[in-house]
N, C-alpha and C positions, 0 to 999 in steps of 0.2 A: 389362444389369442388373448383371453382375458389374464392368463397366467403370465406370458410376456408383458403385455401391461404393465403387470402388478411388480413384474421384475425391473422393467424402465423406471418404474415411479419412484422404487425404492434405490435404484443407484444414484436417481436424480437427488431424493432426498439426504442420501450420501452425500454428495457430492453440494450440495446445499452447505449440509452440517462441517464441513468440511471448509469454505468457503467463510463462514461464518465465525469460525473458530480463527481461521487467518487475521482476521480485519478486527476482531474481539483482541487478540493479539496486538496487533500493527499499534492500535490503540494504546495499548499500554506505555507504546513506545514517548506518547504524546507528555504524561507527566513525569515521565522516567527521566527523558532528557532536559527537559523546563528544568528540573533539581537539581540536575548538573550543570547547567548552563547557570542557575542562580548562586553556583558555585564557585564560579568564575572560568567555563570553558566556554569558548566561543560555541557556536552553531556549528563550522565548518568541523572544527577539533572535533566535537561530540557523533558527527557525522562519520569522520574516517576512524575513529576509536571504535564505534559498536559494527561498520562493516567490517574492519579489518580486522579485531576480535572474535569475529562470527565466522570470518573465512578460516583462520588461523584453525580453532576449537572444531568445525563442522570437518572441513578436509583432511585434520588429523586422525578425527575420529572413522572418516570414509575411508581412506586411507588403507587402512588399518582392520575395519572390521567387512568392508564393502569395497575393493577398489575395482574390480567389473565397472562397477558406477560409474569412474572416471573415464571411462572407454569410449571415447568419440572420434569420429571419420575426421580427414579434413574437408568434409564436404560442409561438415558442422559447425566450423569455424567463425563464420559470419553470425550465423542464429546465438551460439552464445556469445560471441560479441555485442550483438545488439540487445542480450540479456541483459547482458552486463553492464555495460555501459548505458543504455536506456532505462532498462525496470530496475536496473539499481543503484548505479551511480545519479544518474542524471534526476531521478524523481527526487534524490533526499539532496542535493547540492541547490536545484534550481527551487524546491520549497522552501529552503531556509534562505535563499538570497532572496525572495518573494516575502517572507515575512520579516526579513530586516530592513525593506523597503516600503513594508503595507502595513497595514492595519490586520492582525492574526485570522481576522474572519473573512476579509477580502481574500488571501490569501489561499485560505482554505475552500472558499465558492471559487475559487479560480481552476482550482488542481481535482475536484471534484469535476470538473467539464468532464474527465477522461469517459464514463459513463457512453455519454451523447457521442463524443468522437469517436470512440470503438463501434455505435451504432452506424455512423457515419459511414465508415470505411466497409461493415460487414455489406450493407446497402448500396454504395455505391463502388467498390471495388471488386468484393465479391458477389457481387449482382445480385443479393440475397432478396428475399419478399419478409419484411418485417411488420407485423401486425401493426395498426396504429394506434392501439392501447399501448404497446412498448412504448410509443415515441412520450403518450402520453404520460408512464408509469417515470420516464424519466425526465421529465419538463416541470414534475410535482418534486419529484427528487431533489432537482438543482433548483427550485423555489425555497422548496422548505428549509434545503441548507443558507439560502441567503436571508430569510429570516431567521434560523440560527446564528449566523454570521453578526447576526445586523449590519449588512454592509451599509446603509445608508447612514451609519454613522464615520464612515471611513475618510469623507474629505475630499480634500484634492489629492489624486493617484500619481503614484510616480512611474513614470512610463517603463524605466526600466525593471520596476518592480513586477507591473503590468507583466510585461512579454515574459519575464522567469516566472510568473505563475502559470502562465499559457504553456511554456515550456515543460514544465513540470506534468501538466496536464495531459501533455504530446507525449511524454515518457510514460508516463503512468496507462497511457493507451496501447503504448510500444510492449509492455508491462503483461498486458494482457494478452495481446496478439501473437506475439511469441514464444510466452509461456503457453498459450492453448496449443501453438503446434508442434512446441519440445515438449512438453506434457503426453501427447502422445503416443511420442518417439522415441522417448530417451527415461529413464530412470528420474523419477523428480530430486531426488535425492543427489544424487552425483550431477545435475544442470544447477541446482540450486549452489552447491559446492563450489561449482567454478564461475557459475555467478557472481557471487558472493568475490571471490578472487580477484575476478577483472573490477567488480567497482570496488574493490578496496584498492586496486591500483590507481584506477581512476581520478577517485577522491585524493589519496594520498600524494597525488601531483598539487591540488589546491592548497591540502592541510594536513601536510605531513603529522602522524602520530609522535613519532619519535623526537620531535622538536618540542614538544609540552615540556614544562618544567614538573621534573617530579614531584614536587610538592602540593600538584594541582592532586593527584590520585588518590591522597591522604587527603583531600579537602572538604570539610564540612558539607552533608545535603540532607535535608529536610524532608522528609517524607510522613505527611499523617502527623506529625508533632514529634515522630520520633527519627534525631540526630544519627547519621551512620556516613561512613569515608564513602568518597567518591567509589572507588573501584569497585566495592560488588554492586553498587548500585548499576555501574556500567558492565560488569558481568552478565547481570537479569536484563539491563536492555539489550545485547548481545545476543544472549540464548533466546529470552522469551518476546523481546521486541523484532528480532530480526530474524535469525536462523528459523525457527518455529515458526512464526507467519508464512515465511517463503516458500517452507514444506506443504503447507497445510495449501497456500493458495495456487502453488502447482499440480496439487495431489486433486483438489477443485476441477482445476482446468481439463486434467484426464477426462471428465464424464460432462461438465458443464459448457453450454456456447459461449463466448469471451461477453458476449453482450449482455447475457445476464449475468455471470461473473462480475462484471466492472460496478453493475450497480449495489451489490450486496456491501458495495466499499461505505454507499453512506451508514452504515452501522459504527464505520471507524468513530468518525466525530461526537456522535451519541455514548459513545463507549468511554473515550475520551476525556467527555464532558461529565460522567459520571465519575469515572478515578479522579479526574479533577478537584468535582467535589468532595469525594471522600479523601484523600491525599494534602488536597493543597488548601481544599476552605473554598472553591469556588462554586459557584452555582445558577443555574441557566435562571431567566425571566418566565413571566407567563406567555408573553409573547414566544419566545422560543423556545420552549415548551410547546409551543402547539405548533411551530415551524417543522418541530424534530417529529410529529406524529403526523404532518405531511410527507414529510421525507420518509415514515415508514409507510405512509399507505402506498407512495408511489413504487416504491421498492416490490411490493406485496403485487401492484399493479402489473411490474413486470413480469414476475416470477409466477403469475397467474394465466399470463396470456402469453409469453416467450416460446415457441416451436421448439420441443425436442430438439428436432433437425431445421438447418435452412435450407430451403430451396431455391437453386438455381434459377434465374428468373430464365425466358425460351426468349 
């Protein structure tokens, strides 16, 4: 008994470390594309460049060394659809219409909800019994983030910016929920593959790749003080921003429940916030500073009191 234990605690702590490393990633994505964007690509452009980049380079490589992976039923058809086009088309299209409408911290406490609404649905769809330290561990979460945020320096909100951050929010829930039950099902490697595919399709309906003027991929970007071309910078967000996170945070989902999964995400903005600093010269307050060590306690809160397993409520 005690040796199962010890064997649960350690695939959970796997599968922790695993989740952690995703969102430590995702993160990087955060200064990587600011550089190219100060470059002169839109949001949208820099959006369908690193997914369709990521599909291109990952499925070639699956392809080729793994194609078992790509082996799916048409029963399956729907689940990576909603992959795809929810946890990965839709989260990165509706954040950036959300931060060209908002203030980048409003923005960011918005699409952070996903958390609470993946709790939401496990508790009232799946009739689950969720501890009320969870509820708590995440109500400190999306606090501490909106003191990182400082939304209340935001203004007056622009409605439509409003609902794409909520949307963004609902996707990044979608995000979770479906990655936890292809996670278990399917090879994460070959779902992240064709993931990866359908939102490069997705996206590249809004902001076709191939319409950039070449000259944008030679263009100056600034990172840390030192000058390098657009394109391996959009390489490194490709590989280490996208393809990499998506492995790392479906490979999570195999052993971890979506609901503590979802909250391990506030590490992204922390993570972020420090490349930031080191990369671009920015740097958090004292005040948010001490927002972002709420946001780790509540995190700790979950991941302290979250069930193994959930139980079916009778």
């Amino acid at each position: 008994m005690v040796a199962g234990e010890v064997g649960r605690a350690a695939i959970r702590a796997r599968a922790v470390g695993w989740g952690l490393v995703s969102w430590v990633l995702f993160a990087s994505s955060g200064p990587l594309a600011e550089a190219v964007m100060v470059a002169g690509w839109s949001p949208g452009a820099v959006s369908s460049a690193r997914i369709s980049l990521g599909a291109v380079l990952l499925g070639s490589m699956i392809a080729v060394l793994r194609p078992r992976a790509l082996w799916f039923g048409r029963a399956d058809l729907w689940l990576l659809l909603g992959y795809g086009v929810f946890g990965v088309a839709g989260v990165q299209l509706l954040f950036f219409v959300a931060v060209e409408r908002l203030p980048v911290g409003v923005a960011m406490v918005l699409v952070n909800l996903a958390p609470a609404l993946v709790a939401l649905w496990v508790q009232i769809v799946r009739r689950a019994r969720l501890p009320g330290m969870v509820w708590v561990g995440i109500g400190l979460a999306v606090a501490g983030m909106a003191v990182v945020a400082q939304i209340w320096q935001g203004g007056g909100l622009d409605p439509l910016g409003v609902a794409a951050g909520l949307g963004s929010a609902i996707c990044s829930a979608g995000y979770f929920l479906l990655g936890e039950h292809g996670a278990t099902r399917y090879d994460p490697v070959g779902m992240t593959a064709v993931g990866l595919a359908i939102g490069a399709v997705v996206v590249a309906v809004v902001a076709p790749p191939w319409t950039l003027p070449a000259e944008l991929l030679t263009a100056p970007a600034a990172l840390g003080g030192v000058q390098t071309p657009v394109w391996p910078v959009l390489l490194v967000l490709a590989v280490a921003g996208t393809v990499l996170p998506y492995l790392a945070g479906l490979r999570a989902l195999r052993d971890l429940p979506s609901a503590l999964a979802s909250v391990l995400a506030v590490v992204e903005p922390l993570v972020a916030a420090a490349l930031a600093w080191l990369l671009l010269g920015q740097s958090l307050t004292l005040t948010q500073m001490a927002g972002a060590v709420i946001m780790l306690i509540g995190a700790m809160l979950v991941q302290l009191t979250m069930p193994e397993t959930v139980r079916t409520k009778s």
